[in-house]
RORODREN-427116 format. One line per 3 residues: their letters; for each residue x, y, z of N, C-alpha, C. Coordinates in pm, 1 decimal. Each point is the difference from the previous one (the first is absolute). Layout:
residues N
A> X:Y:Z:X:Y:Z:X:Y:Z | ...
***
This chain:
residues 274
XXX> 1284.0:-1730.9:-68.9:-91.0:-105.3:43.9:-143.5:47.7:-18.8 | -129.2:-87.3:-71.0:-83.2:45.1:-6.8:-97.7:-87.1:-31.8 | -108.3:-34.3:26.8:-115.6:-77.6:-10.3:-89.0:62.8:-81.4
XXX> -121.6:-94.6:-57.9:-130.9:53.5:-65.4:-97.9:-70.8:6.6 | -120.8:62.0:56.1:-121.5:-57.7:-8.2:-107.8:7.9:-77.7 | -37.7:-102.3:-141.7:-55.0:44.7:-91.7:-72.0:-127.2:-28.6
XXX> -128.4:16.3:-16.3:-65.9:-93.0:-64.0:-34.6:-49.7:154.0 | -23.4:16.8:74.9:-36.8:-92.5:144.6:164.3:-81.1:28.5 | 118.3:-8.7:-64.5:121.6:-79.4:45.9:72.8:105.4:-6.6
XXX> 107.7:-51.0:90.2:144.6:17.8:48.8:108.9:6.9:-108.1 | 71.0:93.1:-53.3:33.9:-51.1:-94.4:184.5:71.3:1.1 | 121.8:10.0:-60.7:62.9:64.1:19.4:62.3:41.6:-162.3
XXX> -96.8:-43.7:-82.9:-3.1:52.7:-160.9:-170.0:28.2:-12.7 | -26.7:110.7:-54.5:-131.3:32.5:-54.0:4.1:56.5:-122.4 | -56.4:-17.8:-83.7:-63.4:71.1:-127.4:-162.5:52.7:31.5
XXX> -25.0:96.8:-125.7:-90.3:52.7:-91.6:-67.9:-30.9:-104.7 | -77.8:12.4:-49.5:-40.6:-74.8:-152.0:42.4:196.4:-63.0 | 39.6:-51.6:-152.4:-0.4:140.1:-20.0:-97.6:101.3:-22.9
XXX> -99.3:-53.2:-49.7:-134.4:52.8:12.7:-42.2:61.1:136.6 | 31.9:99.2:60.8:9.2:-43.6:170.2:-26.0:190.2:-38.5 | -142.1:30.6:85.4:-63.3:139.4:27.2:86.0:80.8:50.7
XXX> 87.0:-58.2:77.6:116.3:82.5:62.6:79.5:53.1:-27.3 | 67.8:-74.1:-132.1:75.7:66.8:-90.7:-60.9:35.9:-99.3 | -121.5:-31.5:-39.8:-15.9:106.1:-161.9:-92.8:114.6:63.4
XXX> -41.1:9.3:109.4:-89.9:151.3:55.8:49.4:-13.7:127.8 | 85.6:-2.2:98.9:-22.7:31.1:111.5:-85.9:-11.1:57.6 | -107.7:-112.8:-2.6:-101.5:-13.0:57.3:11.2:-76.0:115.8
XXX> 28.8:13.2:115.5:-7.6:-56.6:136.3:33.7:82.6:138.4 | 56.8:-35.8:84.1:47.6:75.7:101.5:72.9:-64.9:87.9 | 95.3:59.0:92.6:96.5:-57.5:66.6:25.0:87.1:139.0
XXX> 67.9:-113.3:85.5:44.3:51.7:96.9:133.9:-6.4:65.3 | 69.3:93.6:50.2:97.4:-64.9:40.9:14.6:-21.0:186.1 | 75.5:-93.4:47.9:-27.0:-30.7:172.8:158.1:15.0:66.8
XXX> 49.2:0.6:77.3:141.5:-22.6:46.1:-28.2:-83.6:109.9 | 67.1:-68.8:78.1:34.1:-75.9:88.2:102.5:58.8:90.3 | -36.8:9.0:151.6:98.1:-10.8:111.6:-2.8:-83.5:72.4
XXX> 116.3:-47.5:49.5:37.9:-109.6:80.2:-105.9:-101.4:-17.2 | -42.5:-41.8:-196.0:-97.3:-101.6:-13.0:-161.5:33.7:-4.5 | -23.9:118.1:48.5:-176.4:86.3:32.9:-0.6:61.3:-103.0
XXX> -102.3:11.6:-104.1:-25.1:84.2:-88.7:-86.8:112.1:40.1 | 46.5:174.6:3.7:-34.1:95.4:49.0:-59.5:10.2:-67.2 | -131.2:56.7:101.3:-126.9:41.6:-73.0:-67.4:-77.4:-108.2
XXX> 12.2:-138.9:32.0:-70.6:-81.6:-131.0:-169.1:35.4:13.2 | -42.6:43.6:102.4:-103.5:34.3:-79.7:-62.2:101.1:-30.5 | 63.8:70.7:26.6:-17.8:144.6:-103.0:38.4:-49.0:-115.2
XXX> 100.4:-37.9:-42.9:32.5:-31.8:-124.2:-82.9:-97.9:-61.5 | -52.0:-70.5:8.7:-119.7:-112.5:-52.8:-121.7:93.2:-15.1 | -58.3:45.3:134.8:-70.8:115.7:-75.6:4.3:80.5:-102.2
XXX> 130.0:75.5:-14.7:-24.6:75.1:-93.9:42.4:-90.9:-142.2 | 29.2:-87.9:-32.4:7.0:-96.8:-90.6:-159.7:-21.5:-70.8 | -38.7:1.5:98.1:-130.3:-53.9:-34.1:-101.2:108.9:-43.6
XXX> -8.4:130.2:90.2:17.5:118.5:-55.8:11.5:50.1:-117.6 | 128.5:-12.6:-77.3:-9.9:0.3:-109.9:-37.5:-90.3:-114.2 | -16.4:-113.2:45.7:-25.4:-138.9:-92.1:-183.3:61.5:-59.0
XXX> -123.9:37.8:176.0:-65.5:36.3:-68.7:-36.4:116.1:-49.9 | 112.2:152.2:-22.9:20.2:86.0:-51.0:-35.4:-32.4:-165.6 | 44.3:-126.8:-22.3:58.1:-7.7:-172.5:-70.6:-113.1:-21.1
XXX> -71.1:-48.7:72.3:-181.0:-104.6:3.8:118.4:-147.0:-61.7 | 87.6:-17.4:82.5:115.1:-135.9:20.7:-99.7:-83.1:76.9 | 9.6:-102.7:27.1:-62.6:-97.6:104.8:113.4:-85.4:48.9
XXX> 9.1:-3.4:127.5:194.7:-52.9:100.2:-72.9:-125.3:-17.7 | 71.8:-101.9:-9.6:-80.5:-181.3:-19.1:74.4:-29.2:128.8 | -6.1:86.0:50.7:85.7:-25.5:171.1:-149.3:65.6:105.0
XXX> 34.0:-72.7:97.2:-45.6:139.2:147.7:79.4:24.4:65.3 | -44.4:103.9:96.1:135.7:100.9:63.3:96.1:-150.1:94.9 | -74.2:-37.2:62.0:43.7:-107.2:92.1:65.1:-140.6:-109.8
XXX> -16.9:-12.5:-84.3:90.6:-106.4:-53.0:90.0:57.4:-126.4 | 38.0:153.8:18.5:117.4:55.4:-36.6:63.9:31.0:74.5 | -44.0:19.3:141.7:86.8:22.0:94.0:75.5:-152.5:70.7
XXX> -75.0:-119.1:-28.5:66.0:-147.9:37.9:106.6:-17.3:-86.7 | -69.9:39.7:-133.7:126.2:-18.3:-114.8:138.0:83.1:52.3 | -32.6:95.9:53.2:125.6:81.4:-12.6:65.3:-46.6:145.0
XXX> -69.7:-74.5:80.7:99.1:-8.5:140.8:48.5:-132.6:-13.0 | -84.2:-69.4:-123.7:104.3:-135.8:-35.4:115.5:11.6:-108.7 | -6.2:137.4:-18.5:95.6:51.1:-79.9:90.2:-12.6:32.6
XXX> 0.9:81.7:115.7:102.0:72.8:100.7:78.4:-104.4:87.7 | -42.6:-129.1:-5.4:6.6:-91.5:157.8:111.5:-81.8:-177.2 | -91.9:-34.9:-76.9:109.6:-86.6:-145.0:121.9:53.6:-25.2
XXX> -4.4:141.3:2.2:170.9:71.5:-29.0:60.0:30.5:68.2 | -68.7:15.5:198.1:108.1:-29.5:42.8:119.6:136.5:51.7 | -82.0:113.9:-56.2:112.6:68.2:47.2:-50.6:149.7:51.9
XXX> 95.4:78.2:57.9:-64.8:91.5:147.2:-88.1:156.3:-123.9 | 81.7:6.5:-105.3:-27.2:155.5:-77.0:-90.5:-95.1:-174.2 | -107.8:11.0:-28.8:-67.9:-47.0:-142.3:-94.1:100.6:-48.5
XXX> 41.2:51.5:-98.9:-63.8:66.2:-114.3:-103.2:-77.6:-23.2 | -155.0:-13.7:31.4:-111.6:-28.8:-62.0:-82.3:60.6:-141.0 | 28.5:-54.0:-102.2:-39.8:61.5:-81.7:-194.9:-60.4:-59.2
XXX> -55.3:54.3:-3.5:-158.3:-50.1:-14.8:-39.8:49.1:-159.5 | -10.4:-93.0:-77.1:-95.1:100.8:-163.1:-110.5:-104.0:17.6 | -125.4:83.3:-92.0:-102.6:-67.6:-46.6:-26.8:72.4:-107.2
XXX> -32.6:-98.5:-109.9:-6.5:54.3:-118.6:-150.3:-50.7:-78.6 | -73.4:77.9:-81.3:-123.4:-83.6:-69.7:14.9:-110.5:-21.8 | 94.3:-21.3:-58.5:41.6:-146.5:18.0:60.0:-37.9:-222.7
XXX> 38.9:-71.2:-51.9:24.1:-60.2:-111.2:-105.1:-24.8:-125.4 | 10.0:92.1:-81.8:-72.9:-15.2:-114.3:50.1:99.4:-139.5 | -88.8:-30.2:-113.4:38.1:53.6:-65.6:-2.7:119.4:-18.7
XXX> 91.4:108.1:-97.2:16.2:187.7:66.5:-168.8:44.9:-70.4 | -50.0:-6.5:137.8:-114.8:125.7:-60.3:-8.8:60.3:135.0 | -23.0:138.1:-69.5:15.4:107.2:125.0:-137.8:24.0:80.4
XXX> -127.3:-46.5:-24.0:-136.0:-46.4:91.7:73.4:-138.6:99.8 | -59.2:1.2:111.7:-9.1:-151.9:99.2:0.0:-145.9:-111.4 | 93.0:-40.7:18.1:-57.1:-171.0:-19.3:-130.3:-43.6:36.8
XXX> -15.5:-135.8:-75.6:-128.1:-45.6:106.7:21.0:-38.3:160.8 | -106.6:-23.8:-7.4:21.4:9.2:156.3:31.8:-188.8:78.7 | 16.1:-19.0:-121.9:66.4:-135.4:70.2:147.4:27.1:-18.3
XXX> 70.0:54.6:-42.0:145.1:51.7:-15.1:59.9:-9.8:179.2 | 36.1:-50.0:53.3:42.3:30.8:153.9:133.0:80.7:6.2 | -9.9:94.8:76.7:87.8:61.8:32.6:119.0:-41.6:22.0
XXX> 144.4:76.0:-38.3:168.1:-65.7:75.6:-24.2:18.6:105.4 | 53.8:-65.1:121.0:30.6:42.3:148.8:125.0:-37.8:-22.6 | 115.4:80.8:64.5:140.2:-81.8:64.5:26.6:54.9:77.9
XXX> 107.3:-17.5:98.1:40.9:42.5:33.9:98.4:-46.8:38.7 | 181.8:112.5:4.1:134.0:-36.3:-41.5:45.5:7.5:191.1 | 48.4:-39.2:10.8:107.6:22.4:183.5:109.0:25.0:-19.1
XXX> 70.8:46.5:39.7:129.6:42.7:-48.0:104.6:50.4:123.8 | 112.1:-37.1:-3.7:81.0:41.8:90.2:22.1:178.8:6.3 | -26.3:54.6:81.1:22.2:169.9:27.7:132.6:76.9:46.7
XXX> 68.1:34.2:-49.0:95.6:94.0:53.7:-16.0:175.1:9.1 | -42.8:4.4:111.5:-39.7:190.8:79.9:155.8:63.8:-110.7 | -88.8:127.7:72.2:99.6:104.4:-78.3:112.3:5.1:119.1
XXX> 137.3:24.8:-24.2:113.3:-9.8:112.6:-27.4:130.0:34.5 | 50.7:-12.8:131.9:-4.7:140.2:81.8:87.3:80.4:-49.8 | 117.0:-14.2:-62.8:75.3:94.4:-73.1:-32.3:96.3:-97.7
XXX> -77.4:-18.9:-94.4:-119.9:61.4:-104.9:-119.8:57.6:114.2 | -80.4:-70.5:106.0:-79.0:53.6:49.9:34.1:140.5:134.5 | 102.2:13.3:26.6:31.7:121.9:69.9:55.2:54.9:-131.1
XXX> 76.9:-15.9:-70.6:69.5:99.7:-88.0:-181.3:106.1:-64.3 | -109.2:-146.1:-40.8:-81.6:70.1:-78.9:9.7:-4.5:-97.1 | -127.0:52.3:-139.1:28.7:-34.7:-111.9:-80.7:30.0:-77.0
XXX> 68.8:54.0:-117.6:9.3:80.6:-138.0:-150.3:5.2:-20.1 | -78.8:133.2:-19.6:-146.6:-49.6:-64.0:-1.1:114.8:-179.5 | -38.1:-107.4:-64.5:-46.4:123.5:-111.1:-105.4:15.0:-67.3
XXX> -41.1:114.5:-19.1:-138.0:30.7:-4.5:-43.3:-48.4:-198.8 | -129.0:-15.7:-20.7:-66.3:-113.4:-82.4:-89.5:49.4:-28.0 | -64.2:29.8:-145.4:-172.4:6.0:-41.0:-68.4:-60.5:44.9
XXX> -146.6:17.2:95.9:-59.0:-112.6:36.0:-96.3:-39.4:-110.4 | 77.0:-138.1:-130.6:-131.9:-6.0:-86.6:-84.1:-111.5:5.5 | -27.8:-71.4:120.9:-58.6:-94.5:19.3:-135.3:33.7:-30.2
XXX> -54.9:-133.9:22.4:-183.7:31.6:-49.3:-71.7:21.1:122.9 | -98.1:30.7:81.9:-89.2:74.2:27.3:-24.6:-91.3:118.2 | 25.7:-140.0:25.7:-35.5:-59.1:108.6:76.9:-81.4:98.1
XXX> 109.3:144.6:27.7:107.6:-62.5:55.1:-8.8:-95.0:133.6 | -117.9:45.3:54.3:-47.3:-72.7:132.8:11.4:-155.5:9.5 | -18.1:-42.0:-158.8:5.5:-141.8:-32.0:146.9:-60.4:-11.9
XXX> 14.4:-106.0:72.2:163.6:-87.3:-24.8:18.8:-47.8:-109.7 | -59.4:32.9:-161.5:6.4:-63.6:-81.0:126.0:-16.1:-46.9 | 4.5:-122.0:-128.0:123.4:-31.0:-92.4:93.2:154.7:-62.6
XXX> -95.8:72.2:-11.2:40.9:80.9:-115.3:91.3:116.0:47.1 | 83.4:-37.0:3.2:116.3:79.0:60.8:94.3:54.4:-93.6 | 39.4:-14.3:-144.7:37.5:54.8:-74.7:77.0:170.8:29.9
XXX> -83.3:61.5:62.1:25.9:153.9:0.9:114.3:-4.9:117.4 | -41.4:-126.1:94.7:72.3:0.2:146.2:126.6:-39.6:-62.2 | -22.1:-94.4:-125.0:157.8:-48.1:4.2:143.7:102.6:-57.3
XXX> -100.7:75.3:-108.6:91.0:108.8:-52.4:19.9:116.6:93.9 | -83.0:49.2:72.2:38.0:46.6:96.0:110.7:-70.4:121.6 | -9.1:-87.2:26.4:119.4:-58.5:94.1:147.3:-2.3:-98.4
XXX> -31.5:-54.2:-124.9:118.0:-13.7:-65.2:65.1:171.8:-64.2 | -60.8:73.3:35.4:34.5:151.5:-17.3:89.6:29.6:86.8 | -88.2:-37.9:142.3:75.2:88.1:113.3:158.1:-105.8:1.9
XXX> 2.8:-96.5:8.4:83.8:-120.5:-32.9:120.6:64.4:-80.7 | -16.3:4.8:-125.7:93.7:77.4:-107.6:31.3:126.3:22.9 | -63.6:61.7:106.0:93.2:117.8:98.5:17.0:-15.6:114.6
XXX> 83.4:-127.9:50.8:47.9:-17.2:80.9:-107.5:16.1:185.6 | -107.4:-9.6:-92.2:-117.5:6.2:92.0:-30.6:-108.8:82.7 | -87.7:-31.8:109.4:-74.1:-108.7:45.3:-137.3:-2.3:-26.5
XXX> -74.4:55.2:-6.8:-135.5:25.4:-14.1:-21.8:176.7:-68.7 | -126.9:-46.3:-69.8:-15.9:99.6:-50.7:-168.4:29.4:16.3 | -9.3:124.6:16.4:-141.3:56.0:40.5:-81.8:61.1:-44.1
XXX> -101.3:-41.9:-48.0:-91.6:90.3:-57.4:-44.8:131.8:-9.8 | -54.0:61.1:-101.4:-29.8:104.1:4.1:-120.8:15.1:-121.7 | -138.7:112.5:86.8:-80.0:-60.1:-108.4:-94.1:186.4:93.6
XXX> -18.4:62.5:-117.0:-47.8:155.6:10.3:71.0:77.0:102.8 | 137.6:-37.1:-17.9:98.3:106.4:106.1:30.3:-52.7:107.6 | -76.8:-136.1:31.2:-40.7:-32.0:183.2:89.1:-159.8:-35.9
XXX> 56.8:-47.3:114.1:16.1:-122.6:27.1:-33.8:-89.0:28.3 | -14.8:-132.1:-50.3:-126.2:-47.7:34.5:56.4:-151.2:82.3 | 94.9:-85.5:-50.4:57.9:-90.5:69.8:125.7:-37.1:-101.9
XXX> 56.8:-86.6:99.2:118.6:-32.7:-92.3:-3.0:-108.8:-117.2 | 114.9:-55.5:-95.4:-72.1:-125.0:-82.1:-40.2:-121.8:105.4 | 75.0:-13.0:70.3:-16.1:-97.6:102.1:-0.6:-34.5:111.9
XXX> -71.7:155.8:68.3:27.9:6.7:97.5:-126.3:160.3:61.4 | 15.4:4.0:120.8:-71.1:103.7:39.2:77.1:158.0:16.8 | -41.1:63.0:10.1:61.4:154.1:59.6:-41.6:56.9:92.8
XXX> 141.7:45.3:73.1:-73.5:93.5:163.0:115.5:76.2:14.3 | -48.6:117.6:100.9:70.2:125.7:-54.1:-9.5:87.7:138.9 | 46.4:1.5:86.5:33.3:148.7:72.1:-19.5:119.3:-54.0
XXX> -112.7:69.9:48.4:-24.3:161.3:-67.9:-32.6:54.4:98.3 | 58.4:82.2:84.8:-13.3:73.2:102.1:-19.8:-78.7:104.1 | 48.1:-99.8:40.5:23.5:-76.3:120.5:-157.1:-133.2:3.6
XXX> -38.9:45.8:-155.4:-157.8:-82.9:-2.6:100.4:-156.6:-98.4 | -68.5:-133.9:3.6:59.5:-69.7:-59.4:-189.4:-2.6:-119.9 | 113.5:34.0:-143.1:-127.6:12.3:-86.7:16.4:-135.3:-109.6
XXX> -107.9:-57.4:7.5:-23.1:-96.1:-156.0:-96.1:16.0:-51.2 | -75.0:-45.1:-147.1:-35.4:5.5:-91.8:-166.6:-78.8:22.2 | -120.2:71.8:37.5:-121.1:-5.1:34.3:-19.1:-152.3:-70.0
XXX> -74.0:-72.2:85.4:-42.9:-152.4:-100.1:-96.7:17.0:-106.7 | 59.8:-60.1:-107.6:-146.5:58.5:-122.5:7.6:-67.0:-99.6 | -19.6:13.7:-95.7:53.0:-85.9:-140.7:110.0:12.3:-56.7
XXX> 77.2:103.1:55.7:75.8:35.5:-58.5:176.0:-59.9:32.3 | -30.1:-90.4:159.6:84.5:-73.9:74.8:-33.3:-107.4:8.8 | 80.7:-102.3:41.2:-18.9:-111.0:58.9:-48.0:-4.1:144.5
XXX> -41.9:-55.8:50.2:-63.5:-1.6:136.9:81.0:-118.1:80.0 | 131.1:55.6:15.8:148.1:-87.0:35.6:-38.0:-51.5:140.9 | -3.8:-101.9:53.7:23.7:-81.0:99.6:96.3:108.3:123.1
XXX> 121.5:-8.6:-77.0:93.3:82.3:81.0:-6.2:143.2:16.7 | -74.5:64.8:-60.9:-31.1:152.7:23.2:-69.9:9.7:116.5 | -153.2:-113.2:7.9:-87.0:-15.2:88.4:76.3:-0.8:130.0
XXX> 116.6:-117.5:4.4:132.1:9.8:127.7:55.6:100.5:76.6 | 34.8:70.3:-99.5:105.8:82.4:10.8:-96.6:160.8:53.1 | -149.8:17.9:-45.4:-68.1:85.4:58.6:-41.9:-28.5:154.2
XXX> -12.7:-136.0:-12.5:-31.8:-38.0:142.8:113.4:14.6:82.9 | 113.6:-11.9:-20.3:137.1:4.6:50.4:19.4:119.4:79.7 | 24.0:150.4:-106.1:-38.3:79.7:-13.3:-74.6:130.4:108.5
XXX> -135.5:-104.0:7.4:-108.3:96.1:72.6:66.5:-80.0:140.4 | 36.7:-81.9:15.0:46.9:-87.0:162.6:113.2:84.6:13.4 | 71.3:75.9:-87.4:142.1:57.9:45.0:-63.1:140.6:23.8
XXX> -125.0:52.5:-1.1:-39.8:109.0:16.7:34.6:72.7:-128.1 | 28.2:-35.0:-102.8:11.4:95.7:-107.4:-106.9:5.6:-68.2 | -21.2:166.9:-62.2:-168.6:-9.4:-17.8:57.0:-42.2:-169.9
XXX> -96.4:-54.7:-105.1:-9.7:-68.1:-123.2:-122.5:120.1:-21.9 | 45.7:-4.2:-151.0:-79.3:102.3:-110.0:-25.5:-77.7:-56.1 | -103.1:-71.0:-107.3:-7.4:-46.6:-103.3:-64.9:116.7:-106.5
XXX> 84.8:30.9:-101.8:-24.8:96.5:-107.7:144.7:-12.5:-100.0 | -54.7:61.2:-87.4:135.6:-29.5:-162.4:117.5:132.2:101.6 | 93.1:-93.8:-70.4:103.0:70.6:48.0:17.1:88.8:-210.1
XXX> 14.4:125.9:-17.0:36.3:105.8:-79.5:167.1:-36.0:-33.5 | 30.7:-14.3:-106.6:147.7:4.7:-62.2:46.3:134.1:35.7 | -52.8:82.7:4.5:77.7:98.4:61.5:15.4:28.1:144.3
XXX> -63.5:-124.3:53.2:14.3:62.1:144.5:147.7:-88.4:30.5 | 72.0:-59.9:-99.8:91.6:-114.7:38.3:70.6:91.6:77.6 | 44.9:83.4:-45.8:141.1:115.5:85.4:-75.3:-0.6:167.6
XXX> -137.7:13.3:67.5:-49.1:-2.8:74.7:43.8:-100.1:100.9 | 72.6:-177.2:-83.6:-7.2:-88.3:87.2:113.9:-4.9:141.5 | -32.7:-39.3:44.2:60.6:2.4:129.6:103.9:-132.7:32.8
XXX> -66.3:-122.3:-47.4:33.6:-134.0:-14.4:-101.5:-68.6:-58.2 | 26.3:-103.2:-79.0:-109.7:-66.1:-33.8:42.3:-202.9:-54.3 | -63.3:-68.9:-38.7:82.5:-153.3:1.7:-193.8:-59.0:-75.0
XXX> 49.6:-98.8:-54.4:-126.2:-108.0:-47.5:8.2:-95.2:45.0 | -131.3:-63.1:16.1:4.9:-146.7:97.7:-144.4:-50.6:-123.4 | 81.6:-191.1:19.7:-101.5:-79.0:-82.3:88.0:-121.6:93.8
XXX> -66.8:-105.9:-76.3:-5.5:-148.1:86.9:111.2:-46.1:-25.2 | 120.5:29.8:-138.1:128.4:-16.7:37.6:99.3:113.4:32.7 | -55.7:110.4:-21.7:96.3:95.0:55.7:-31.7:64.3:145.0
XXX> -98.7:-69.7:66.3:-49.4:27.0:150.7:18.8:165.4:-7.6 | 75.7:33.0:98.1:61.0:168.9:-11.4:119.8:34.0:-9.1 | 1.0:128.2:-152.0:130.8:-17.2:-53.2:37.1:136.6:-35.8
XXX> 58.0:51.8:129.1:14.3:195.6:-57.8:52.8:8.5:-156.3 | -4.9:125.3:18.6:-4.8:74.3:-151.8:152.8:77.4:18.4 | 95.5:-18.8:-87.1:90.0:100.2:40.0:-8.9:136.2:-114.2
XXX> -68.1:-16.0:-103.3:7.5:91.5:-84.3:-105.6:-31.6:-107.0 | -86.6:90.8:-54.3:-107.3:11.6:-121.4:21.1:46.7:-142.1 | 93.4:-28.7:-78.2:32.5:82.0:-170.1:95.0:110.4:109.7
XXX> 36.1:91.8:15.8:80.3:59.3:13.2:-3.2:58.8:153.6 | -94.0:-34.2:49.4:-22.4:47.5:186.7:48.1:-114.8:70.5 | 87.8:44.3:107.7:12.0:-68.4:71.0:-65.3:14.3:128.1
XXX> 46.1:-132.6:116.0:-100.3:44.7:123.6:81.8:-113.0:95.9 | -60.6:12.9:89.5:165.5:-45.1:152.6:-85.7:-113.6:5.2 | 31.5:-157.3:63.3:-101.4:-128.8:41.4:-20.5:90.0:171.7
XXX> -99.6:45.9:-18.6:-60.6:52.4:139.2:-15.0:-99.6:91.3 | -19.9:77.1:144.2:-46.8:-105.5:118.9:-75.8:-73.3:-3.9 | -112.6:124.3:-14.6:-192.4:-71.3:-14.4:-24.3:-126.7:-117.3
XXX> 85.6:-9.9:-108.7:-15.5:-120.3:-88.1:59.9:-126.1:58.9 | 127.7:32.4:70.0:75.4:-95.5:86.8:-81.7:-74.0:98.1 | -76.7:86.8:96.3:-114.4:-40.2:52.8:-67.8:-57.2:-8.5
XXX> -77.5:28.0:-129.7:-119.2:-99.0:-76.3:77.4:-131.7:-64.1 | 123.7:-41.3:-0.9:23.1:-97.4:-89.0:87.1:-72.0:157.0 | 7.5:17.2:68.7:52.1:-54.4:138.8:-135.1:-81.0:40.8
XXX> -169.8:139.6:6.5:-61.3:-119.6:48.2:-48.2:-97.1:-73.3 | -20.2:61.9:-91.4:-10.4:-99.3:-151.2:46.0:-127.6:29.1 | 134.6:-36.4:9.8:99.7:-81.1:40.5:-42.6:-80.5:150.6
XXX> -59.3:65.5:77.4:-29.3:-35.3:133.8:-116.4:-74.8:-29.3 | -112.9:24.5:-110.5:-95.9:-87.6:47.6:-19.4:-123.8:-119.0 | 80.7:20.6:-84.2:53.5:-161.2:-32.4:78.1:-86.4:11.6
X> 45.2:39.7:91.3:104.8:-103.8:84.5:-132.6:-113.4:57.5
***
């Protein structure tokens, strides 16, 4: 089941023109939202940082924050149902391939898709799950939600074809985040992730899960976690907006137990979107 909002209407078929910035450069940015019991968590962090990156890459949103956020709660109220994948792109918008800006009467794509959500089952999430490690060869401004995910996809489809779930970067020895997802790590009873910079995304759910975290009294490091310190880990799991928190049972050839302290963080996790 799934809706689309494109062009200012309601629609439950949408197209593209093919000429479309999105597909011949990756030129736009996106977001993704989840829904509980109908509430979209953290919508506005997530609109922020949408926008964030829109003027990272000098985009202009033909929206404001407040009538993307109406759009999306008349989203939510049209489909009707308790768990929805919000998906948000904006793109330069439709013209012919030249790699400078269109003119500037060119208007930008907005859509955005709703979609019915199914969580990860608790059966996979206590067992935990497969991570394998990945070149990080993305470009330089990872901070941005852009289109250009290419590196993310062969990397996911790597760890995938070894029986993986996610697969994690690696970029001058150090770890930097996962394809789709964040990293956190038990190292001497410290819970460590990956300093905010260009070199990460600046995840909604990391922001959570630190706050979570420091309320459970556990002290948080932010610094690169070292590929060689993997043998070091203690427990560790990635959290993003569909995999909330999701231990780690094993890294390329290390394994590691679904610890308490992650259990913890994904209990209250759980507690405050109810």
């Amino acid at each position: 089941m799934k809706l689309y909002f494109i062009d200012n209407k309601w629609t439950q078929e949408a197209y593209l023109p093919i000429e479309e910035r999105a597909a011949n450069f990756g030129d736009g940015v996106y977001e993704v939202i989840i829904t509980y019991n109908k509430k979209p968590f953290k919508l506005d962090e997530h609109i922020n940082r949408l926008f964030y990156s829109a003027r990272e890459i000098e985009l202009k949103i033909p929206f404001k924050k407040e009538e993307i956020k109406d759009i999306v709660f008349e989203g939510i109220k049209k489909l009707n149902q308790d768990s929805i994948k919000i998906y948000i792109q904006v793109s330069r918008g439709s013209y012919e391939r030249i790699h400078e800006f269109p003119p500037e009467d060119v208007k930008p794509n907005f859509f955005i898709v709703f979609r019915v959500f199914k969580p990860i089952e608790d059966e996979i999430r206590y067992k935990g799950v497969k991570l394998f490690t990945y070149p990080d060869i993305r470009w330089a401004r990872c901070d941005i939600k852009s289109l250009n995910l290419l590196p993310n996809v062969l990397a996911k489809q790597y760890a995938k074809s070894k029986g993986g779930f996610e697969a994690l970067f690696i970029k001058n020895g150090k770890i930097t985040e996962g394809a789709v997802s964040v990293f956190f790590a038990f190292i001497e009873g410290k819970l460590i992730t990956h300093p905010l910079t260009n070199e990460i995304l600046p995840s909604v759910t990391r922001s959570e899960v630190i706050d979570i975290a420091k309320e459970l009294k556990i002290e948080v490091v932010e610094r690169p976690i070292f590929i060689n310190e993997i043998e070091k880990i203690e427990e560790c799991f990635i959290a993003s907006t569909t995999s909330e928190v999701l231990p780690v049972n094993s890294i390329d050839n290390y394994n590691f137990v679904i610890g308490e302290r992650t259990l913890k963080i994904y209990k209250v996790f759980k507690e405050r979107v109810k």
